[in-house]
mmCIF file of the protein (N, C-alpha, C, O) and its ligand, coordinates in Angstrom:
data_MODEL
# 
_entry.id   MODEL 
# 
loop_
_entity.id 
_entity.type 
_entity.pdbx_number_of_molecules 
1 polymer     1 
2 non-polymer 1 
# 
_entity_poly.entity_id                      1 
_entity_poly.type                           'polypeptide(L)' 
_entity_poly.nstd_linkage                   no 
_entity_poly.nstd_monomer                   no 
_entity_poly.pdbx_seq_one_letter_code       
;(UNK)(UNK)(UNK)(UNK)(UNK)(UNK)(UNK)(UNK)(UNK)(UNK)(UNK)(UNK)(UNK)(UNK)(UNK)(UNK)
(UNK)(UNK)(UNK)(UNK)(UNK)(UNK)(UNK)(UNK)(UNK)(UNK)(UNK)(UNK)(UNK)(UNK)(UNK)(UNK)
(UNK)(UNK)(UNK)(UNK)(UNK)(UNK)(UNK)(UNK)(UNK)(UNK)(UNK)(UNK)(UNK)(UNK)(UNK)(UNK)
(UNK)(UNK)(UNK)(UNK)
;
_entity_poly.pdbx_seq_one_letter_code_can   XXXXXXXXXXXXXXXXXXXXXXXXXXXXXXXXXXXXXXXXXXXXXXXXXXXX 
_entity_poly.pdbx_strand_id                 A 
# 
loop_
_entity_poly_seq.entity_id 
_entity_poly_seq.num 
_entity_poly_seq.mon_id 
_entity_poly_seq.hetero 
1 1  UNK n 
1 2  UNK n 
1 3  UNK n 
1 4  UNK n 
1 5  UNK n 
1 6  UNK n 
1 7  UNK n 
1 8  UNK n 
1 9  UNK n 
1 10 UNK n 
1 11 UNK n 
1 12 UNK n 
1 13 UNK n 
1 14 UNK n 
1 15 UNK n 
1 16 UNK n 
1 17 UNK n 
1 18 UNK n 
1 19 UNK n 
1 20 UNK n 
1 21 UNK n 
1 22 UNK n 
1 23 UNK n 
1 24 UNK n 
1 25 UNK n 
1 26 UNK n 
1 27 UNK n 
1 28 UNK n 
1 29 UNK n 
1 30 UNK n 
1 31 UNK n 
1 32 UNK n 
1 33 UNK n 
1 34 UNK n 
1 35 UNK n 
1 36 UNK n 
1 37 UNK n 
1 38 UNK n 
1 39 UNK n 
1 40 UNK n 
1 41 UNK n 
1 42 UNK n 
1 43 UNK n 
1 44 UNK n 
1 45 UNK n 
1 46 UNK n 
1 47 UNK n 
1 48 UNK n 
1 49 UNK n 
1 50 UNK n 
1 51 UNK n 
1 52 UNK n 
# 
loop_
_struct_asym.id 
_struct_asym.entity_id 
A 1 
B 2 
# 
loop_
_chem_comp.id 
_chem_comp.type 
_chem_comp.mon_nstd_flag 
UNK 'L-peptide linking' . 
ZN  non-polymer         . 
# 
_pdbx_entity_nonpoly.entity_id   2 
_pdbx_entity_nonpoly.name        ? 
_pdbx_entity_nonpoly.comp_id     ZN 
# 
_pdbx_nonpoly_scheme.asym_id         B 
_pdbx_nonpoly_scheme.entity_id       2 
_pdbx_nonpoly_scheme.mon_id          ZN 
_pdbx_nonpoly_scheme.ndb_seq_num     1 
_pdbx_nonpoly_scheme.pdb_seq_num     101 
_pdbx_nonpoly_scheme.auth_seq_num    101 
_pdbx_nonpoly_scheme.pdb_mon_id      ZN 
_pdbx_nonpoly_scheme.auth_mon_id     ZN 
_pdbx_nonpoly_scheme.pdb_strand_id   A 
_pdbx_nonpoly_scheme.pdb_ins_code    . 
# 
loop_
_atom_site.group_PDB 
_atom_site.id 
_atom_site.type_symbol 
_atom_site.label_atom_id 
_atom_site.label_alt_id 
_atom_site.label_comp_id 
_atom_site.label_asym_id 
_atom_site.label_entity_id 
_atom_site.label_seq_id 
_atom_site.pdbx_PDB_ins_code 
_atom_site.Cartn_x 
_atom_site.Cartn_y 
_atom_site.Cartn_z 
_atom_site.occupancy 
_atom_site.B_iso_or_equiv 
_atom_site.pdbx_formal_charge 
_atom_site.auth_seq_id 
_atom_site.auth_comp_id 
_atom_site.auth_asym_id 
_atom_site.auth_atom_id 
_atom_site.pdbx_PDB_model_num 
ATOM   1   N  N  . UNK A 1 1  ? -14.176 18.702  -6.453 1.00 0.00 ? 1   UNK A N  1 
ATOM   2   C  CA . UNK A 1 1  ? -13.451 18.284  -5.254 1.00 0.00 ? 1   UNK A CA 1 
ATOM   3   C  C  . UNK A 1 1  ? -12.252 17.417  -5.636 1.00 0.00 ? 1   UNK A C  1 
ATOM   4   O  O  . UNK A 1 1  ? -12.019 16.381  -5.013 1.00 0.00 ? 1   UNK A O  1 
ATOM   5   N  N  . UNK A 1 2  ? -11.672 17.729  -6.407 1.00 0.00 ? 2   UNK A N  1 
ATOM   6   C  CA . UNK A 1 2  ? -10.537 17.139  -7.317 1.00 0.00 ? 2   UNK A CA 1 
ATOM   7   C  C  . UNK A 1 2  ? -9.501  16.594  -6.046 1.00 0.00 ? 2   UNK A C  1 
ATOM   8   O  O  . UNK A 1 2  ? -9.442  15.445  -5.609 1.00 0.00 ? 2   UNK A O  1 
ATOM   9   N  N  . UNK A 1 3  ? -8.627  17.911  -5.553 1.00 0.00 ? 3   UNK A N  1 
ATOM   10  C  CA . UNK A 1 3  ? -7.708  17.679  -4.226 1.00 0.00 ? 3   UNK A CA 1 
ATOM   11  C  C  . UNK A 1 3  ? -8.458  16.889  -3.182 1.00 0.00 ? 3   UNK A C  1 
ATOM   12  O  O  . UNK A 1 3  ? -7.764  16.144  -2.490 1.00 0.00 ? 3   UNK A O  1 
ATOM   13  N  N  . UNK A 1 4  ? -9.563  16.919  -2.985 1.00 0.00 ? 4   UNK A N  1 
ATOM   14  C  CA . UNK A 1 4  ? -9.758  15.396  -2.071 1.00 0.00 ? 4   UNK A CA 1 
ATOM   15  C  C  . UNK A 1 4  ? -9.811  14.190  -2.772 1.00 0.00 ? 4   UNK A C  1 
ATOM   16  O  O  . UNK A 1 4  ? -9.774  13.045  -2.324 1.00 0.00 ? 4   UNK A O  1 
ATOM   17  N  N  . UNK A 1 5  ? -9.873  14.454  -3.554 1.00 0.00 ? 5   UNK A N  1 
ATOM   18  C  CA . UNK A 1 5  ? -9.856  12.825  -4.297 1.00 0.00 ? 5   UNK A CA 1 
ATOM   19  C  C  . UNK A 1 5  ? -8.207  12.526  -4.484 1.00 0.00 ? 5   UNK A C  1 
ATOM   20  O  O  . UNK A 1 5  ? -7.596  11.465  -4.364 1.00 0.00 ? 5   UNK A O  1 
ATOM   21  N  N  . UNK A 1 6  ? -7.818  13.618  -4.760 1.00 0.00 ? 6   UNK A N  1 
ATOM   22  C  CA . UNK A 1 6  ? -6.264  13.265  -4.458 1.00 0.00 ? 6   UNK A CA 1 
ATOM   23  C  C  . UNK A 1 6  ? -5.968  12.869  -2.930 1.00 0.00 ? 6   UNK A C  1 
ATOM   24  O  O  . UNK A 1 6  ? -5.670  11.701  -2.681 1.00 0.00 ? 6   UNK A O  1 
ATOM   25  N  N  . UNK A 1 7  ? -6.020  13.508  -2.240 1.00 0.00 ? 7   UNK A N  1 
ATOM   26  C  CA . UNK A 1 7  ? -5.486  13.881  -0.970 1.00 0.00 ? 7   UNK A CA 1 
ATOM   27  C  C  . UNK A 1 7  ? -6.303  11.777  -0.307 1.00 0.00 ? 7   UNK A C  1 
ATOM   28  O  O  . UNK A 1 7  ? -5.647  10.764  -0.061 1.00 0.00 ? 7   UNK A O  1 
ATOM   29  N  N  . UNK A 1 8  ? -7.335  11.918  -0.276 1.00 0.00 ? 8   UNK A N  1 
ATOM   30  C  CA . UNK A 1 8  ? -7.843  10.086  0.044  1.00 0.00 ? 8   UNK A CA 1 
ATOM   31  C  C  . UNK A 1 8  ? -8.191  9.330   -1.113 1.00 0.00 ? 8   UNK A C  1 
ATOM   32  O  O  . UNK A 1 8  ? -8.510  8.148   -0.983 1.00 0.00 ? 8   UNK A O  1 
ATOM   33  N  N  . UNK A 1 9  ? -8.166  9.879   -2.230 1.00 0.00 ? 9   UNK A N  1 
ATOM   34  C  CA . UNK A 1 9  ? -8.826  8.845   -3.150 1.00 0.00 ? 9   UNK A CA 1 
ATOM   35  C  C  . UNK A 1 9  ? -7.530  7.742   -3.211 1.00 0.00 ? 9   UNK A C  1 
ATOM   36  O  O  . UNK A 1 9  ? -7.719  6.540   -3.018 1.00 0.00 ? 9   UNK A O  1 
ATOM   37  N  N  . UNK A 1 10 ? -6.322  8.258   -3.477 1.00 0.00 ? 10  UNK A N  1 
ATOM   38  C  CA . UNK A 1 10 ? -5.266  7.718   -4.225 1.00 0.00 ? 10  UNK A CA 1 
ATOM   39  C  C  . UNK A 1 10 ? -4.244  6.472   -3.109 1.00 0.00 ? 10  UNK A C  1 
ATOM   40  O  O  . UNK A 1 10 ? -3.815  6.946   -2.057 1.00 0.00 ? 10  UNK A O  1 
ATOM   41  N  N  . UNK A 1 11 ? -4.085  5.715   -3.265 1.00 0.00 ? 11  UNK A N  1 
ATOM   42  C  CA . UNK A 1 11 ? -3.286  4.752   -2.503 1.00 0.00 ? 11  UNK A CA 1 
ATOM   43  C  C  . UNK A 1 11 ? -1.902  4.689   -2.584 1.00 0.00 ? 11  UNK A C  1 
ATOM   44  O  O  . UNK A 1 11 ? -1.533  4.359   -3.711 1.00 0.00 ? 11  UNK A O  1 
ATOM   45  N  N  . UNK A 1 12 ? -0.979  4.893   -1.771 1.00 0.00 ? 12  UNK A N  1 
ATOM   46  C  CA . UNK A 1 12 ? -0.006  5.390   -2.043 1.00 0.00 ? 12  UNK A CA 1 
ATOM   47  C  C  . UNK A 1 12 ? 0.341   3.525   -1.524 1.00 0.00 ? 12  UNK A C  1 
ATOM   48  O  O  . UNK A 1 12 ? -0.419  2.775   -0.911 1.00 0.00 ? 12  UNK A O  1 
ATOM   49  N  N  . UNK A 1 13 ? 1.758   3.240   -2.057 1.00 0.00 ? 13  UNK A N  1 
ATOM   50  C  CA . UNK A 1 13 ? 2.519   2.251   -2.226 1.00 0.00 ? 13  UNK A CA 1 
ATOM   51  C  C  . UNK A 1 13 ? 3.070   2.643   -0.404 1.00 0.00 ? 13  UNK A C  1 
ATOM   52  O  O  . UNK A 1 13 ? 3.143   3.811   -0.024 1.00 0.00 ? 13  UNK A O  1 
ATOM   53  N  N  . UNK A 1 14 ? 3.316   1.762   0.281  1.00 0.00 ? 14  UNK A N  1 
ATOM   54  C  CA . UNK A 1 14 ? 3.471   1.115   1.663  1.00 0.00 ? 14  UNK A CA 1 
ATOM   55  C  C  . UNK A 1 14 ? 4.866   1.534   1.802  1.00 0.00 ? 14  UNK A C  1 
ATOM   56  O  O  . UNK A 1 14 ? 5.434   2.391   2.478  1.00 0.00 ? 14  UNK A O  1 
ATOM   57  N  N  . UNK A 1 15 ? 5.241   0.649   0.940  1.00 0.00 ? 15  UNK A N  1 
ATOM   58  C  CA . UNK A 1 15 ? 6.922   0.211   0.443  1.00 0.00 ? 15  UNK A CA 1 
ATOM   59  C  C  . UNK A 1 15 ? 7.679   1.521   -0.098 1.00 0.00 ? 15  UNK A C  1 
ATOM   60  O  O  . UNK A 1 15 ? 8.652   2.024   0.463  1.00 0.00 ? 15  UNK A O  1 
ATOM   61  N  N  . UNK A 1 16 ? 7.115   1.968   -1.209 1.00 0.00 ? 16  UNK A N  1 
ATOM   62  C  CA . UNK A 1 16 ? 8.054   2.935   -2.128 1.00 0.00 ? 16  UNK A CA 1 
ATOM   63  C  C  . UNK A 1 16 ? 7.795   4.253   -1.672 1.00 0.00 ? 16  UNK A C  1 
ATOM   64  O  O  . UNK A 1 16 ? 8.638   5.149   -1.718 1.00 0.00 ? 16  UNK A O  1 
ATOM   65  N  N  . UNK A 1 17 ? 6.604   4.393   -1.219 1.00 0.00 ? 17  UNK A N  1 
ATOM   66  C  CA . UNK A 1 17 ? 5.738   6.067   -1.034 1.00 0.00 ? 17  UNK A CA 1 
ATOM   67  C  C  . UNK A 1 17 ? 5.188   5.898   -2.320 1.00 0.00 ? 17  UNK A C  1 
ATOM   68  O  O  . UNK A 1 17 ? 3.990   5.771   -2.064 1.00 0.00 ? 17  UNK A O  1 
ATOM   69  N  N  . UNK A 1 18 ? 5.337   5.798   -3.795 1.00 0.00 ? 18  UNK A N  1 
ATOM   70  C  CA . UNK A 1 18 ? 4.953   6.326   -5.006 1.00 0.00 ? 18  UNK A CA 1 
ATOM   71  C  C  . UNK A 1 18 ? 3.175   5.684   -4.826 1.00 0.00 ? 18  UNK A C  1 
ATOM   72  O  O  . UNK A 1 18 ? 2.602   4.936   -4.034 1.00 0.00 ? 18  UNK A O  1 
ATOM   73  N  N  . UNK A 1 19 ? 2.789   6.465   -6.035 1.00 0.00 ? 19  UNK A N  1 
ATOM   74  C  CA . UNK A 1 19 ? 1.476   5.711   -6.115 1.00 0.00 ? 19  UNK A CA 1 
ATOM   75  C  C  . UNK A 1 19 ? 1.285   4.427   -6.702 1.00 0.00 ? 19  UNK A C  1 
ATOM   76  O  O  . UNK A 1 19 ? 1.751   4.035   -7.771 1.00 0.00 ? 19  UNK A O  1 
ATOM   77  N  N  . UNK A 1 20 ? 0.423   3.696   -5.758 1.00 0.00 ? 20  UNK A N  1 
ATOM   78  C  CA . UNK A 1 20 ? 0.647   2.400   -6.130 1.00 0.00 ? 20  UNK A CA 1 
ATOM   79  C  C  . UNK A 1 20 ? -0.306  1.862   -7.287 1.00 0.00 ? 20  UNK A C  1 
ATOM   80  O  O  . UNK A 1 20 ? -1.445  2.239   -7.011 1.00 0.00 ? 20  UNK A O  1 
ATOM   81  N  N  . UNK A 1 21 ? -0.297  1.093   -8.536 1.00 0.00 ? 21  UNK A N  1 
ATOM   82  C  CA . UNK A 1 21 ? -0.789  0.601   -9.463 1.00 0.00 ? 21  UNK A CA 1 
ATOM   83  C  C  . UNK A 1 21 ? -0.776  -0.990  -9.008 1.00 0.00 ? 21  UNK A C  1 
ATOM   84  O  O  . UNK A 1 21 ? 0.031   -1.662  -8.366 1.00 0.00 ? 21  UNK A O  1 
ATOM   85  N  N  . UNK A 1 22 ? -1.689  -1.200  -9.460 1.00 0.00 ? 22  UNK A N  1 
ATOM   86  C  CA . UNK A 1 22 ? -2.809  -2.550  -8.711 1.00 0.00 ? 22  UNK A CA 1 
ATOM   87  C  C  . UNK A 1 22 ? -2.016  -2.952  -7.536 1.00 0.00 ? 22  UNK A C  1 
ATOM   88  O  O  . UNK A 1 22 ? -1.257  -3.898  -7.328 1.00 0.00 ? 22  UNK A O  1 
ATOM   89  N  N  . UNK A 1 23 ? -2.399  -2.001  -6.864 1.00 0.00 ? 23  UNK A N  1 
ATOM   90  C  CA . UNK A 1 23 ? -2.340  -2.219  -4.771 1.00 0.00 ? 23  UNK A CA 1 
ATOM   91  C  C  . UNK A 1 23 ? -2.358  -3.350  -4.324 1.00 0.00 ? 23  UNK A C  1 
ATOM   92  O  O  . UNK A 1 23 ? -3.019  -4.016  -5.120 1.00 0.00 ? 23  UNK A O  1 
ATOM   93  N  N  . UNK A 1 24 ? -1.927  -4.134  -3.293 1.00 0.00 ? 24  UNK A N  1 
ATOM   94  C  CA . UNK A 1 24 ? -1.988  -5.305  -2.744 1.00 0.00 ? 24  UNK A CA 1 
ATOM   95  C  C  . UNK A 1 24 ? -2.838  -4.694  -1.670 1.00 0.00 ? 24  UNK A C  1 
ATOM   96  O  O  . UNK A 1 24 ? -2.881  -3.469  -1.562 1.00 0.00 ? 24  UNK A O  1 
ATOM   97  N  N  . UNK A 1 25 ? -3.488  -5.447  -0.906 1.00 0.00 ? 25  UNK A N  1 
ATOM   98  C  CA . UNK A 1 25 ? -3.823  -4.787  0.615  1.00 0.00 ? 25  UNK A CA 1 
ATOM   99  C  C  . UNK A 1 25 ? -2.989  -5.870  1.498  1.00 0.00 ? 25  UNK A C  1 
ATOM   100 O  O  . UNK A 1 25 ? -2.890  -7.064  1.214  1.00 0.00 ? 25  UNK A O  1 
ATOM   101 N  N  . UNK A 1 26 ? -2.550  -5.380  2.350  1.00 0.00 ? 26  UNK A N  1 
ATOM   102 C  CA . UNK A 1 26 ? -1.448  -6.220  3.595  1.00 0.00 ? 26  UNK A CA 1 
ATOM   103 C  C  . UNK A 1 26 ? -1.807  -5.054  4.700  1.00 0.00 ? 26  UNK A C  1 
ATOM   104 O  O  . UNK A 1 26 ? -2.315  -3.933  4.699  1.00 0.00 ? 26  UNK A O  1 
ATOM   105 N  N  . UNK A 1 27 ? -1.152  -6.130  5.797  1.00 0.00 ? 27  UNK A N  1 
ATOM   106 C  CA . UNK A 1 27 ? -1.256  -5.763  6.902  1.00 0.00 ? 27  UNK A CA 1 
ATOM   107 C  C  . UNK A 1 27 ? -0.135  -4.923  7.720  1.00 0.00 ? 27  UNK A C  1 
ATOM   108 O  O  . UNK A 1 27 ? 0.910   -5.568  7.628  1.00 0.00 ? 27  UNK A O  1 
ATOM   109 N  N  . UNK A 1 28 ? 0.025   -4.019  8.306  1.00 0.00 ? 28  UNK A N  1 
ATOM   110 C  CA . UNK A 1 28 ? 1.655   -3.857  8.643  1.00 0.00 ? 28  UNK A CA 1 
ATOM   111 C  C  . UNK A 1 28 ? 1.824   -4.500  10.382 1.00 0.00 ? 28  UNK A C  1 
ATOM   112 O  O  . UNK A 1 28 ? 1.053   -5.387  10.751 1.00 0.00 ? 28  UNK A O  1 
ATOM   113 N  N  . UNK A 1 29 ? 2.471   -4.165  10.959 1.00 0.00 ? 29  UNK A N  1 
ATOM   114 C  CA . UNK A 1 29 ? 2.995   -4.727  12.294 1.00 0.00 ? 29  UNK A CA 1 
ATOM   115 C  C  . UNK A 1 29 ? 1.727   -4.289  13.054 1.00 0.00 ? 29  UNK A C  1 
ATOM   116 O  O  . UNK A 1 29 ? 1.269   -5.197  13.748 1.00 0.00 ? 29  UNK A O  1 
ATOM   117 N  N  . UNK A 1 30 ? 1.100   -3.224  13.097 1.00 0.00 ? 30  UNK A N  1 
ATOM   118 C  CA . UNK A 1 30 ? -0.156  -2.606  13.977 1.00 0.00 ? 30  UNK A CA 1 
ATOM   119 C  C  . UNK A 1 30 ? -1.500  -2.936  13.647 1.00 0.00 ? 30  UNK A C  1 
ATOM   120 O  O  . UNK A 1 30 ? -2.533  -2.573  14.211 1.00 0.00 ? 30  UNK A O  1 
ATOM   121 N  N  . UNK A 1 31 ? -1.313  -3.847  12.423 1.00 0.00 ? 31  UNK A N  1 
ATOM   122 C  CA . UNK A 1 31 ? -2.640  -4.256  11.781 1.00 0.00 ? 31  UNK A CA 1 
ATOM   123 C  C  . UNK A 1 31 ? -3.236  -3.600  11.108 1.00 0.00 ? 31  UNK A C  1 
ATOM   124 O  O  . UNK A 1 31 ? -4.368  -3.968  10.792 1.00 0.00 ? 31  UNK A O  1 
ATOM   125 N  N  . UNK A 1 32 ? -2.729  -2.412  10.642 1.00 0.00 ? 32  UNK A N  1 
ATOM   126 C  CA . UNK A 1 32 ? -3.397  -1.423  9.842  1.00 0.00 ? 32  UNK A CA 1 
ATOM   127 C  C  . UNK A 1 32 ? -2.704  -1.678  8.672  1.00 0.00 ? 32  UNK A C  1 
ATOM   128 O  O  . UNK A 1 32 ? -1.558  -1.931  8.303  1.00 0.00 ? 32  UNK A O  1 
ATOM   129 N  N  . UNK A 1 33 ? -4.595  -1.409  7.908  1.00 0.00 ? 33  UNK A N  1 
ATOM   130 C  CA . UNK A 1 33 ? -3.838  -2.367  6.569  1.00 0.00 ? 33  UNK A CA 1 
ATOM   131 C  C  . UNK A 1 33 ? -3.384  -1.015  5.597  1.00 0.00 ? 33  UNK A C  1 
ATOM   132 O  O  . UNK A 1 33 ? -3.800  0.123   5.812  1.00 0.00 ? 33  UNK A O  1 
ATOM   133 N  N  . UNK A 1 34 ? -2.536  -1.349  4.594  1.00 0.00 ? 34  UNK A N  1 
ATOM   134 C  CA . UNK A 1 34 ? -1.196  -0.540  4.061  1.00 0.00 ? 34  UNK A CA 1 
ATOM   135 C  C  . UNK A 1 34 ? -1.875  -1.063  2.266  1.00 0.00 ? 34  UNK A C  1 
ATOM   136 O  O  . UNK A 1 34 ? -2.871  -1.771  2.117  1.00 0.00 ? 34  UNK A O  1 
ATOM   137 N  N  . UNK A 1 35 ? -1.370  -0.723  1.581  1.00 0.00 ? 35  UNK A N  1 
ATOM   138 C  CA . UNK A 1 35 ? -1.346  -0.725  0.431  1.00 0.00 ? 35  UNK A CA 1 
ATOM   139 C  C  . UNK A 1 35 ? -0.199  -0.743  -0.395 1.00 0.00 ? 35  UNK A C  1 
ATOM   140 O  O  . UNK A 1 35 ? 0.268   0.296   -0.862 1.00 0.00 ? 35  UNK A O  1 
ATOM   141 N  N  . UNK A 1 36 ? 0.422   -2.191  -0.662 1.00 0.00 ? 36  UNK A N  1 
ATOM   142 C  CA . UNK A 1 36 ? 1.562   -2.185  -1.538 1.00 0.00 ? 36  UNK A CA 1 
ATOM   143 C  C  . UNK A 1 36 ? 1.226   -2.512  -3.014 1.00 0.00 ? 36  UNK A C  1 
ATOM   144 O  O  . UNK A 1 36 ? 0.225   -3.125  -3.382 1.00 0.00 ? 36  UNK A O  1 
ATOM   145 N  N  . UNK A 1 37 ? 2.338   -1.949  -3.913 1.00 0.00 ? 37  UNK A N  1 
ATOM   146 C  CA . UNK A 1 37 ? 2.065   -1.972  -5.172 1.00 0.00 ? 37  UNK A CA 1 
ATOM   147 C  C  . UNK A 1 37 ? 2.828   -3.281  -5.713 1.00 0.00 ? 37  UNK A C  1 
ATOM   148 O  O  . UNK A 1 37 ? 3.547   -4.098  -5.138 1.00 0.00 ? 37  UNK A O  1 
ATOM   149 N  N  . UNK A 1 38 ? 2.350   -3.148  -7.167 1.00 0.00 ? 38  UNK A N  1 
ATOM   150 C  CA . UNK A 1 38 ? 2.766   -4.795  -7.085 1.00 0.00 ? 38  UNK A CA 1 
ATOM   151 C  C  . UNK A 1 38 ? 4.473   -5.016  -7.358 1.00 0.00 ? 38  UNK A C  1 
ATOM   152 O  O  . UNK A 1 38 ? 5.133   -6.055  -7.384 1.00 0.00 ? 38  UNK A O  1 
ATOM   153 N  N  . UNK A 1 39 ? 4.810   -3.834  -7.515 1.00 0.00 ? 39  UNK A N  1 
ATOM   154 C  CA . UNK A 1 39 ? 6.422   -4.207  -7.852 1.00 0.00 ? 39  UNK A CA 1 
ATOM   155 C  C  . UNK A 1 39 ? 7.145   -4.691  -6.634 1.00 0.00 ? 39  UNK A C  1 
ATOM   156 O  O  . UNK A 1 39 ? 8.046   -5.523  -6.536 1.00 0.00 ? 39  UNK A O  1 
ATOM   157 N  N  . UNK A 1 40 ? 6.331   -3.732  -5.429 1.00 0.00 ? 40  UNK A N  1 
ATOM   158 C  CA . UNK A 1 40 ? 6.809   -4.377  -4.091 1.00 0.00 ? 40  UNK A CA 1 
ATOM   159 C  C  . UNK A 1 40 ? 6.622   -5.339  -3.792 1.00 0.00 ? 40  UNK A C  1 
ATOM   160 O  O  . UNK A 1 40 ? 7.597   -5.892  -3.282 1.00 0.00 ? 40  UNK A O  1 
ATOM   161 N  N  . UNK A 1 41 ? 5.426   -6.109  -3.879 1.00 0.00 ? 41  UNK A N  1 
ATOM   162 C  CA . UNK A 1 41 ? 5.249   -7.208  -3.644 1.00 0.00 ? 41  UNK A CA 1 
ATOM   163 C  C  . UNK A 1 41 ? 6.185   -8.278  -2.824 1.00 0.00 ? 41  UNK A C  1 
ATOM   164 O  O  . UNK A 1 41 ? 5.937   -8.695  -1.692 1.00 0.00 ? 41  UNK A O  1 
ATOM   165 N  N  . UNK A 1 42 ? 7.386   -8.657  -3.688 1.00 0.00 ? 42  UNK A N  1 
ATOM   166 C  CA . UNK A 1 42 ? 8.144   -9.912  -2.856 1.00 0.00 ? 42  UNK A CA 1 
ATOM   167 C  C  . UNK A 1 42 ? 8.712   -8.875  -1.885 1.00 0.00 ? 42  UNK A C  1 
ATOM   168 O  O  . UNK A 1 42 ? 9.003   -9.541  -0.891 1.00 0.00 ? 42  UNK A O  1 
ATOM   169 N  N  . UNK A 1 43 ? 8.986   -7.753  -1.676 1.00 0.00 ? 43  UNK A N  1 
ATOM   170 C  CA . UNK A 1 43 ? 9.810   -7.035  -0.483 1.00 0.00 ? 43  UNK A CA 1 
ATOM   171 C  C  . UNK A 1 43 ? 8.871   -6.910  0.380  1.00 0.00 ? 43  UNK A C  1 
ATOM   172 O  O  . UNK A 1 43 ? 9.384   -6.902  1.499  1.00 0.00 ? 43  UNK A O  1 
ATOM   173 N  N  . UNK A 1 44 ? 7.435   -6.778  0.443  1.00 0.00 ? 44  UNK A N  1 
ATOM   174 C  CA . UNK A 1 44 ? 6.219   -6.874  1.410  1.00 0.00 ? 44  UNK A CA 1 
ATOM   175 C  C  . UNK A 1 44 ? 6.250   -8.082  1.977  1.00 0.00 ? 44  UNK A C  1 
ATOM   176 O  O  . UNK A 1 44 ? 6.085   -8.006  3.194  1.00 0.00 ? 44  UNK A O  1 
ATOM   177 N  N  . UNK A 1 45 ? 6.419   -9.342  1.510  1.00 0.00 ? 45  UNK A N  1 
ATOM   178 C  CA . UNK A 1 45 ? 6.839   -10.678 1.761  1.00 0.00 ? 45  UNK A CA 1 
ATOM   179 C  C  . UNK A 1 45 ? 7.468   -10.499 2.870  1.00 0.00 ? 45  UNK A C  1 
ATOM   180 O  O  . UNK A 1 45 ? 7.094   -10.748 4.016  1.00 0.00 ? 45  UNK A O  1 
ATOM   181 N  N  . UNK A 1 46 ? 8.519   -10.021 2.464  1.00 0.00 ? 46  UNK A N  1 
ATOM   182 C  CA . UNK A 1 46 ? 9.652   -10.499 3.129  1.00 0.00 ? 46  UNK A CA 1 
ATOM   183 C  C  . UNK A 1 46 ? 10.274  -9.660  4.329  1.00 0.00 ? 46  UNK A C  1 
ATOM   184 O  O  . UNK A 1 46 ? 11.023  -9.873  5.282  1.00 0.00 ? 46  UNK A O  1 
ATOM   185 N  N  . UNK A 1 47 ? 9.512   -8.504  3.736  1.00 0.00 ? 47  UNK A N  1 
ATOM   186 C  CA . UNK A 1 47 ? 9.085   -7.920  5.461  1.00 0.00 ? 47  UNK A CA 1 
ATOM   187 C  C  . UNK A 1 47 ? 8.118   -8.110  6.148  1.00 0.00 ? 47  UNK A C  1 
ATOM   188 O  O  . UNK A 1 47 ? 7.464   -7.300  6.804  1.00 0.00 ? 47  UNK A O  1 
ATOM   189 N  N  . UNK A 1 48 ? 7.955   -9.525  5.981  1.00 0.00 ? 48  UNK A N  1 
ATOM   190 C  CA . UNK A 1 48 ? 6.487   -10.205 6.945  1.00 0.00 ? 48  UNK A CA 1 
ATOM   191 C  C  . UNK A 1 48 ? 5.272   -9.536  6.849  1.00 0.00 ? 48  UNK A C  1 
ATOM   192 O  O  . UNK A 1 48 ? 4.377   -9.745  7.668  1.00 0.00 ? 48  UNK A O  1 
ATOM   193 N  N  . UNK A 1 49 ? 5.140   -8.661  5.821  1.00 0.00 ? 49  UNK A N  1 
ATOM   194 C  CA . UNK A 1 49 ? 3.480   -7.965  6.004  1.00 0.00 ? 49  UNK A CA 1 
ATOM   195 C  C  . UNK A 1 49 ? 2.355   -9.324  5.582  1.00 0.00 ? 49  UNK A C  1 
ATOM   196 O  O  . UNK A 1 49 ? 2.558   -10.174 4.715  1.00 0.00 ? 49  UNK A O  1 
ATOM   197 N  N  . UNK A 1 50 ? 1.055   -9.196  6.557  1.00 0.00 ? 50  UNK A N  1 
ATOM   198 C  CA . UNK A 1 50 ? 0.571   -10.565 6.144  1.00 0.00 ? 50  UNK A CA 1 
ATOM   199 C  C  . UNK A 1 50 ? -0.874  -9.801  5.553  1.00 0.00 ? 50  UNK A C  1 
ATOM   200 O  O  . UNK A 1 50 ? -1.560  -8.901  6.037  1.00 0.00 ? 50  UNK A O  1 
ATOM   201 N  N  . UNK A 1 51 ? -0.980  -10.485 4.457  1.00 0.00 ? 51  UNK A N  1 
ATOM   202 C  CA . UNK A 1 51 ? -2.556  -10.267 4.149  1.00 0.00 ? 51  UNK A CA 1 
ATOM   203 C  C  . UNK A 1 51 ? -3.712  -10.355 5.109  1.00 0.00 ? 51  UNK A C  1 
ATOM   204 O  O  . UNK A 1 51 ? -3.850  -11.056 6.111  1.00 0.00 ? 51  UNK A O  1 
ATOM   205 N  N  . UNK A 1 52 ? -4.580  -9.388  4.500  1.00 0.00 ? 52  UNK A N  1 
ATOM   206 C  CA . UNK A 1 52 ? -5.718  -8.866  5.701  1.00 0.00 ? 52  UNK A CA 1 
ATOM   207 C  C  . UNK A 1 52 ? -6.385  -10.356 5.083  1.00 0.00 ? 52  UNK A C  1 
ATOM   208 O  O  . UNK A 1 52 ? -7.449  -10.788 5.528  1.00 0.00 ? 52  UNK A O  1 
HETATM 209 ZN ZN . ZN  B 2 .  ? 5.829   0.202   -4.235 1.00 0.00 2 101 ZN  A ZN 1 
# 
């Protein structure tokens, strides 16, 4: 079941689309939490995403 593990296993970056390598979890405007990677990080900041 390879393609499902792709298709939900994988956390895609919030910020970039790419896949994200050690994910942050944040929140976005709807409260649904998002997954930024860490390069995004200060731009998740600073688009007010707040940690769950
Ligand atoms: Zn990213």
């Amino acid at each position: 079941m390879y393609w499902l593990k792709k298709l939900f296993g994988s956390k895609n970056c919030y910020v970039c689309g790419q896949k994200a390598s050690q994910p942050q979890k944040y929140l976005d405007d709807k409260g649904k939490i998002v997954y930024v990677c860490y390069k995004c990080v200060p731009y998740a900041e600073r688009r007010a995403l707040r940690k769950p």
